[in-house]
LUMPA-445258 format. One line per 5 residues: their letters; for each residue x negated, y negated, z of C-alpha. Coordinates in nm, 3 decimals, m for minus. Each point is the difference from the previous one (the first is absolute). Example, Ala and Ser with C-alpha at 12.3 -4.5 7.8 and 13.67 -1.06 7.14 Angstrom:
LUMPA-445258
as) m1.230 0.450 0.780 | m0.137 m0.344 m0.066
This chain:
LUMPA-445258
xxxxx) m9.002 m9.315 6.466 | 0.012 m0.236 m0.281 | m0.192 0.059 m0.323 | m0.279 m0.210 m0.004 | m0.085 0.091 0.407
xxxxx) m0.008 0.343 m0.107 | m0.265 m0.042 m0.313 | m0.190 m0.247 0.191 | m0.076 0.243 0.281 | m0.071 0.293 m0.266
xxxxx) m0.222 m0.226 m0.164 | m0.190 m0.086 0.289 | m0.040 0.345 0.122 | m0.129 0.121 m0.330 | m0.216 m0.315 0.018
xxxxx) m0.119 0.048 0.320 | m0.108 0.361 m0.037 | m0.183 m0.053 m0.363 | m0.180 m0.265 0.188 | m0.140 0.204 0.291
xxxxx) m0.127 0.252 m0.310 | m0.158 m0.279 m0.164 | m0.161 m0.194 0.285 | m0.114 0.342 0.089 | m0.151 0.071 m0.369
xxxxx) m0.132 m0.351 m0.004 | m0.173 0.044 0.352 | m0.186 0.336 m0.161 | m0.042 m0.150 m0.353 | m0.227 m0.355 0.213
xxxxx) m0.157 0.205 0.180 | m0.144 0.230 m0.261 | m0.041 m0.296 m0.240 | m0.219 m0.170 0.299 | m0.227 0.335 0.072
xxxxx) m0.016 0.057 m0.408 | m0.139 m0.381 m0.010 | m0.206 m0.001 0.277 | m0.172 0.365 m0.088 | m0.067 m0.159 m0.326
xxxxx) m0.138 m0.342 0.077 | m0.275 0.246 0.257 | m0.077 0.176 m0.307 | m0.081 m0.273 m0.164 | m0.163 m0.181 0.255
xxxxx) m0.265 0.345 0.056 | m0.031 0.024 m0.374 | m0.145 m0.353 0.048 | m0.223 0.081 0.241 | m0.119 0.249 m0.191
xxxxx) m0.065 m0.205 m0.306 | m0.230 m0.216 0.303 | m0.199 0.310 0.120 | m0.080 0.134 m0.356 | m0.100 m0.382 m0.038
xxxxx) m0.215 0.023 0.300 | 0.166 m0.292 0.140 | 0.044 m0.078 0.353 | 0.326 0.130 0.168 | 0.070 m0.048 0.358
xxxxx) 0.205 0.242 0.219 | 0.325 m0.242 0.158 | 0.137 0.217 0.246 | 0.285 0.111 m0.056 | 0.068 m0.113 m0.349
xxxxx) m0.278 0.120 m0.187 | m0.271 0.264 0.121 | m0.301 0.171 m0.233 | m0.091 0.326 0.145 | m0.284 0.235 m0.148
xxxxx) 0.062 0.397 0.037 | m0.212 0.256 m0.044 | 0.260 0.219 m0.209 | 0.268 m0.114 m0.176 | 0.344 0.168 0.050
xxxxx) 0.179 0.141 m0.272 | 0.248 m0.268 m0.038 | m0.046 m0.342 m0.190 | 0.226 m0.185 0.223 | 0.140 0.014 0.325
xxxxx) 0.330 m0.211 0.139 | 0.082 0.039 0.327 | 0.234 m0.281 0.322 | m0.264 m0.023 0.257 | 0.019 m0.214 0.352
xxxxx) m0.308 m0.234 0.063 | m0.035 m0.253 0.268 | m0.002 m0.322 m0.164 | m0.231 m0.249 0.158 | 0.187 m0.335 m0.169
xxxxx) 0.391 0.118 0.128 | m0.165 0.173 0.311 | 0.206 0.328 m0.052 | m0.001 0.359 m0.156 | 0.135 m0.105 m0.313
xxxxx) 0.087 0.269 m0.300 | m0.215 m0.016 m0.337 | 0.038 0.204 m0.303 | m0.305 0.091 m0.088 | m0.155 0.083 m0.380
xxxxx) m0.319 0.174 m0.023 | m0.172 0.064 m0.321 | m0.313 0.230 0.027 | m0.243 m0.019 m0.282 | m0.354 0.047 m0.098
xxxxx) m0.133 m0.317 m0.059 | m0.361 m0.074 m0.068 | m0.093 0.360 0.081 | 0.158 m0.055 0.370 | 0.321 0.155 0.140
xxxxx) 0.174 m0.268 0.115 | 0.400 m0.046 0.154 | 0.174 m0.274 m0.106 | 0.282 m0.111 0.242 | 0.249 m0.290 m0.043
xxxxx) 0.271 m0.039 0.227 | 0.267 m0.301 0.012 | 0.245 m0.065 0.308 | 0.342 0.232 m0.046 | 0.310 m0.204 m0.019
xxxxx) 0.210 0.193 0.265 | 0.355 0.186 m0.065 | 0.167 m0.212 0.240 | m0.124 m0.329 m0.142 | 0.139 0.156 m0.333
xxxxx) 0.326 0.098 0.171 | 0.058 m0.303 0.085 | m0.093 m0.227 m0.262 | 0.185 0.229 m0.257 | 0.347 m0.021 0.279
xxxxx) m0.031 m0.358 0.008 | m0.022 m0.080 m0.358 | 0.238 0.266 m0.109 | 0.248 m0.081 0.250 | m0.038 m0.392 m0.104
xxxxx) 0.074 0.125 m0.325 | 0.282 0.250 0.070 | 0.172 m0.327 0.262 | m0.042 m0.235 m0.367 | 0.160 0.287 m0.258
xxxxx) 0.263 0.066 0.264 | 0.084 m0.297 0.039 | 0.024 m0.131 m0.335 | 0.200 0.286 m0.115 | 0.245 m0.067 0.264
xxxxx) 0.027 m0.318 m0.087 | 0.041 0.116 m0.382 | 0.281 0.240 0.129 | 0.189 m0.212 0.192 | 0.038 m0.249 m0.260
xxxxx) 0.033 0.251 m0.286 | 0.289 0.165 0.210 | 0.143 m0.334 0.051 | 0.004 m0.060 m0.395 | 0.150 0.325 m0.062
xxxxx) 0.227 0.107 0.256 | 0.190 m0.371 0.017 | 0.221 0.158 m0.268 | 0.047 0.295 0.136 | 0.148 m0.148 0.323
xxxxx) 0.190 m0.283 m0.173 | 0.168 0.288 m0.188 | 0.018 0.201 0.340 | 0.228 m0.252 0.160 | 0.196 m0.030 m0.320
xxxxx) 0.095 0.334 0.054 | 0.070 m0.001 0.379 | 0.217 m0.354 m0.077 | 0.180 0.196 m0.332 | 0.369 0.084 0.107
xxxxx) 0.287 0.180 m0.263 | 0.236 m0.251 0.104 | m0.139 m0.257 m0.199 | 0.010 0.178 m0.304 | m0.314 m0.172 m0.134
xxxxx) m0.304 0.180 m0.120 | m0.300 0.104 0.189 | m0.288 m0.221 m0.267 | m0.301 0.049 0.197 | m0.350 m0.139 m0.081
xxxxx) m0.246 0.052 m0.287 | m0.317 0.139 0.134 | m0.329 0.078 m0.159 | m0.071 0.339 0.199 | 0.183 0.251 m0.291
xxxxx) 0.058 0.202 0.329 | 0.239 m0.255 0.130 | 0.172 m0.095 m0.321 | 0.098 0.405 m0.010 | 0.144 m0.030 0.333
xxxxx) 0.181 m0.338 m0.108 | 0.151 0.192 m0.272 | 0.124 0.279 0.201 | 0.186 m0.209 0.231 | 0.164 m0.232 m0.263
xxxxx) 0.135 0.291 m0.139 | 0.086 0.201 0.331 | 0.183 m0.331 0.113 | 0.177 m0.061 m0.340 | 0.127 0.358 0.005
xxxxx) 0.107 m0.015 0.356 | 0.139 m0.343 m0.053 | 0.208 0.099 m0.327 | 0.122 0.329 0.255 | 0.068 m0.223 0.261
xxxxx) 0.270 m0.195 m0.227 | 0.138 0.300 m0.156 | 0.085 0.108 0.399 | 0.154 m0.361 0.088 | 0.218 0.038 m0.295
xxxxx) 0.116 0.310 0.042 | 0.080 m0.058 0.342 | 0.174 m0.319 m0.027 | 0.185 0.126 m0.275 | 0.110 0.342 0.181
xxxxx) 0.073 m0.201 0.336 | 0.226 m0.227 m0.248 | 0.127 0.289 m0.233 | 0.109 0.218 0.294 | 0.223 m0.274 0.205
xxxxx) 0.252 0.010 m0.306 | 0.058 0.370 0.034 | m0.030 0.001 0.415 | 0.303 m0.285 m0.026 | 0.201 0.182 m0.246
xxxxx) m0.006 0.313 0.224 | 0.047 m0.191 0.325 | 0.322 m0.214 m0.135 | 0.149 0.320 m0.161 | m0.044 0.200 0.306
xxxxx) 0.166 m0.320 0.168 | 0.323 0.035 m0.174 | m0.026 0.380 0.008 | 0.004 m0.065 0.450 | 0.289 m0.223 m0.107
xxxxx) 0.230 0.231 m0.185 | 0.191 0.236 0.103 | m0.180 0.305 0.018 | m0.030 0.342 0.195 | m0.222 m0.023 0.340
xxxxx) m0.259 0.213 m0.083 | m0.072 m0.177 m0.300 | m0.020 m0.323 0.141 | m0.288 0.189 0.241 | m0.213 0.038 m0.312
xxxxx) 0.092 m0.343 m0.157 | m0.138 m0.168 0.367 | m0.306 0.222 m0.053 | m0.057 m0.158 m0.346 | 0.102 m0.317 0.072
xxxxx) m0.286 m0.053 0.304 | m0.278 0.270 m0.187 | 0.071 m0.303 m0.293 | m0.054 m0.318 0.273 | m0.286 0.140 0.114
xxxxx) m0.185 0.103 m0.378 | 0.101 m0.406 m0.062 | m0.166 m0.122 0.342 | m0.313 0.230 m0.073 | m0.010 m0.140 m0.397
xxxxx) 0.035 m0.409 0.132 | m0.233 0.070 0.293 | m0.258 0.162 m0.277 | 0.063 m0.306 m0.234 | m0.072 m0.232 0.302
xxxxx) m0.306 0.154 0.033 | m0.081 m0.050 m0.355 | 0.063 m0.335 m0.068 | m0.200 m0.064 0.354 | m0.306 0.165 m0.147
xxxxx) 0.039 m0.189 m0.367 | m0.021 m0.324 0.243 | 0.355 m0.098 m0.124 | 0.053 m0.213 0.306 | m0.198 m0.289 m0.093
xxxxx) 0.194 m0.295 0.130 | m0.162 m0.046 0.385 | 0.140 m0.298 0.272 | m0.038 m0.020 0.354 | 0.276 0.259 0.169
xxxxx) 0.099 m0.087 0.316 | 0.084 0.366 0.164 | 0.196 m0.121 0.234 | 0.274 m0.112 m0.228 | m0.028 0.327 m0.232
xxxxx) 0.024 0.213 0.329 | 0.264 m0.189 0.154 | 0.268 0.014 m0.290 | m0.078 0.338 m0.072 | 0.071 0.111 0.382
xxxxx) 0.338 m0.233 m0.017 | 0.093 0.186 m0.307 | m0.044 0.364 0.218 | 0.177 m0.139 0.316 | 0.300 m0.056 m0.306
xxxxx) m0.081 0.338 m0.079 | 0.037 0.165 0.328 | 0.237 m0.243 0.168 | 0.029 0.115 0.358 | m0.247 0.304 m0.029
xxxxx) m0.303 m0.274 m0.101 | m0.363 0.167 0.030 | m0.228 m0.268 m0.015 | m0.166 m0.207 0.226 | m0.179 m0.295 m0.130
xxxxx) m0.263 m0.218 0.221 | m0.164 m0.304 m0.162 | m0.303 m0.108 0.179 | m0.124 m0.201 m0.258 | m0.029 m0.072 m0.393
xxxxx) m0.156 0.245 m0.210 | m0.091 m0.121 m0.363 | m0.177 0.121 m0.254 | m0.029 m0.103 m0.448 | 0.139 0.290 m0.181
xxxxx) 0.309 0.064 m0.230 | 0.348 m0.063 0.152 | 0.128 0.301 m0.114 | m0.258 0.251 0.097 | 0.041 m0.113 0.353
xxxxx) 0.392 0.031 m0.006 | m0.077 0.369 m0.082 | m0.285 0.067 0.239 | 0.192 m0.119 0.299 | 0.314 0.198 m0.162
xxxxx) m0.222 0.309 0.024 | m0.153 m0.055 0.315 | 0.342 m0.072 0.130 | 0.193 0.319 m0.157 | m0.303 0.221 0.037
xxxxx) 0.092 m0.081 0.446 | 0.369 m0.022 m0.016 | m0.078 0.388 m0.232 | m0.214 0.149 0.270 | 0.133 m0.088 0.342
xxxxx) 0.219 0.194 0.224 | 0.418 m0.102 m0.003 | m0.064 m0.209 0.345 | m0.353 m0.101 m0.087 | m0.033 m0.374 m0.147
xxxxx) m0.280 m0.172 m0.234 | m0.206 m0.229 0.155 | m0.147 m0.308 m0.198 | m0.241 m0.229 0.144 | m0.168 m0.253 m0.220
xxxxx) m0.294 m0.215 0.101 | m0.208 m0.263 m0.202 | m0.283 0.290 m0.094 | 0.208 0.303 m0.017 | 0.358 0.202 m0.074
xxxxx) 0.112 0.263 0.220 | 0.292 0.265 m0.068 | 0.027 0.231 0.301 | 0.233 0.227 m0.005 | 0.060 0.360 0.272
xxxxx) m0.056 0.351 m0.202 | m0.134 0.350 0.031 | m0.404 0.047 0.033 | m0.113 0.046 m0.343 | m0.156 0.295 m0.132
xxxxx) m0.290 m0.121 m0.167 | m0.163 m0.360 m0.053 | 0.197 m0.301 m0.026 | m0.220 m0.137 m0.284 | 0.108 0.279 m0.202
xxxxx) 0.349 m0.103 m0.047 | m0.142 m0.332 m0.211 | m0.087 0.303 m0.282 | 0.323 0.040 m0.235 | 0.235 0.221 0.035
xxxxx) m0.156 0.112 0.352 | 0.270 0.046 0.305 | 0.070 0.183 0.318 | 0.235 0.234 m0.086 | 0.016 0.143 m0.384
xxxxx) 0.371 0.039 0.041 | 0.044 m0.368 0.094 | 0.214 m0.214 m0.271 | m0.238 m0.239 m0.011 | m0.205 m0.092 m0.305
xxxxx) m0.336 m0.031 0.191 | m0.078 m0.311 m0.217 | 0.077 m0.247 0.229 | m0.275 m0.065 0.205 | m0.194 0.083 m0.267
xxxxx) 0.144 m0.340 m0.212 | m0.109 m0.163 0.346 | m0.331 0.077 m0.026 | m0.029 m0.051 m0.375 | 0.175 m0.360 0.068
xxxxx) m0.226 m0.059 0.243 | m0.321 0.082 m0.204 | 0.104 m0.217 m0.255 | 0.127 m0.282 0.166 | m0.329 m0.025 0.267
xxxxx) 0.153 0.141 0.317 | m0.068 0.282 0.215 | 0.274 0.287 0.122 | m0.133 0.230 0.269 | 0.230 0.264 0.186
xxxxx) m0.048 0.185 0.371 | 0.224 0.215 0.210 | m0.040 m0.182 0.338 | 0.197 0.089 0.334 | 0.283 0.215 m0.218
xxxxx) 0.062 m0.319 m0.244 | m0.145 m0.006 m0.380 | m0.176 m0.339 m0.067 | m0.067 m0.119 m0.311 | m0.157 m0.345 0.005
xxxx) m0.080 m0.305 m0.269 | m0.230 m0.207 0.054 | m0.257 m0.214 m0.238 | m0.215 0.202 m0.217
């Protein structure tokens, strides 16, 4: 749930319950100001009347509003307020009163004093005091929404501007992060924080890509040395058993140098070193690279190639020499003696087919480096891995499935 969702729906509960407890406080508060004013405005009305009486003027009963009643006794009370029901003759209903009576001795007579004035009822309060109140709560709701929206808009256009620089920031480019200024403190922390955990991991980042280019490069010199020495070593005459260990050497060496170029490969192909793009035709790249193999094998030739139609795609020539050199060894590596690699190439997609053993585990697995079948296997477990890493950067998309005892791993357009 996104930030401003969530405070927008704490606010409004908080809002909504404070307003039920104070449209319920209000409702009590009117209706006790309206008895309070009411109560006083009879007193003051019977005072009156009693100024009248001790004036011997005339005063008139009006049923039920005013009525002059002489006791016998007066109680022990100055006043009396009390809600009575009359029948009122204008509305033509029992209608409730409150009622003030003020007993005095006026005149040397006993006499009851009683006011009364219509009582505003609790559900005409009710709803007056929802209705106003809720026109009220609808205006302050919806001007602070309105206030919200466009204060969030104002502050969090920053925030997301520097969001997507983030998403959009890659190593590669070596550049620096330089996100916005803000004028929330909060976000100029968190600015701060990422220049410098960027910077750091960028300066890292280098310090990795040259040490790796430079081992890859440092450790071919060696790796030759060994493998030409252990060359002439196969060449001289020497006893058997040492020439055992000298083989041993010589391929432990080959395969140390195929690991270090496949590793530098990978390297340079995540520095982006292979810039220069044109349109490849495949068919061409495929085609000379199976005539070389059928030089290869001669009579014993393991490929079968079936051009349906042109596949093309923009990417760097020599990235797509080596994925189809992969793709191509990784079949003729895997298959049975008899078996053959199948490749079938059609104007959306690449197939290399080629017969083997039911894998063990998932086929996507063997695009991780240095992942294969069998741990005792010669192989480097890199290649497929440079496929899928070619493939990545150059916009295409390698899948693999074990189909009808045949691995396929397909290209197609990403």
């Amino acid at each position: 749930m996104k930030l401003l969702k969530q405070t927008n729906r704490d606010f409004i509960v908080a809002a909504s319950i404070v307003s039920v407890i104070a449209g319920v406080s209000l409702y009590f508060l009117i209706t006790g100001i309206i008895r309070e004013e009411t109560v006083d405005t009879l007193a003051v009305n019977c005072l009156r009347i009693e100024k009248k009486i001790e004036n011997n003027d005339a005063v008139h009963t009006q049923l039920p509003i005013l009525e002059v009643a002489y006791l016998p006794q007066l109680p022990n009370v100055a006043y009396v307020i009390t809600d009575t029901v009359i029948f009122d003759e204008i509305e033509g209903e029992p209608t409730q009163f409150t009622s003030f009576t003020l007993y005095k001795l006026i005149n040397g007579n006993n006499i009851a004093i009683t006011c009364r004035s219509k009582t505003i009822e609790n559900v005409d309060v009710f709803w007056a005091v929802l209705k106003s109140f809720g026109v009220f709560l609808i205006l302050i709701f919806g001007i602070l929404f309105f206030m919200n929206k466009r204060s969030h808009k104002k502050i969090w256009t920053s925030f997301y501007k520097n969001l997507e620089t983030v998403k959009s920031y890659s190593l590669k480019t070596g550049s620096e992060l330089n996100l916005m200024h803000t004028s929330i403190d909060e976000f100029n922390e968190l600015n701060n924080v990422l220049n410098n955990l960027t910077n750091q991991i960028s300066r890292d980042y280098a310090t990795l890509k040259n040490f790796t280019e430079n081992a890859s490069h440092e450790l071919q010199t060696p790796l030759s040395i060994i493998r030409n020495n252990t060359e002439l070593l196969m060449q001289a005459n020497i006893d058997e058993n040492v020439v055992k260990y000298v083989e041993k050497i010589y391929v432990t060496t080959n395969r140390i140098s195929h690991v270090v170029e496949a590793l530098l490969l990978l390297s340079k192909i995540e520095n982006n070193q292979f810039k220069t793009v044109s349109l490849i035709n495949f068919n061409e790249v495929i085609t000379a690279q199976v005539k070389m193999y059928a030089e290869i094998f001669g009579d014993a030739f393991a490929i079968e190639l079936k051009l349906n139609d042109v596949f093309k795609h923009e990417m760097n020539l020599q990235l797509a020499g080596v994925l189809v050199k992969n793709l191509i060894e990784n079949g003729l590596k895997h298959k049975p003696i008899n078996g053959k690699l199948n490749i079938w190439i059609d104007a959306t997609k690449i197939v290399f087919a080629n017969p083997g053993v039911k894998p063990v585990g998932e086929i996507s697995n063997y695009f991780n480096r240095f992942t294969k079948e069998d741990e005792a296997s010669k192989s480097s477990g890199l290649g497929l891995a440079i496929v899928s890493d070619i493939c990545k950067v150059s916009g295409l998309q390698v899948s693999g499935v074990y189909e009808d005892g045949n691995y396929q791993f397909t290209i197609s357009q990403a």
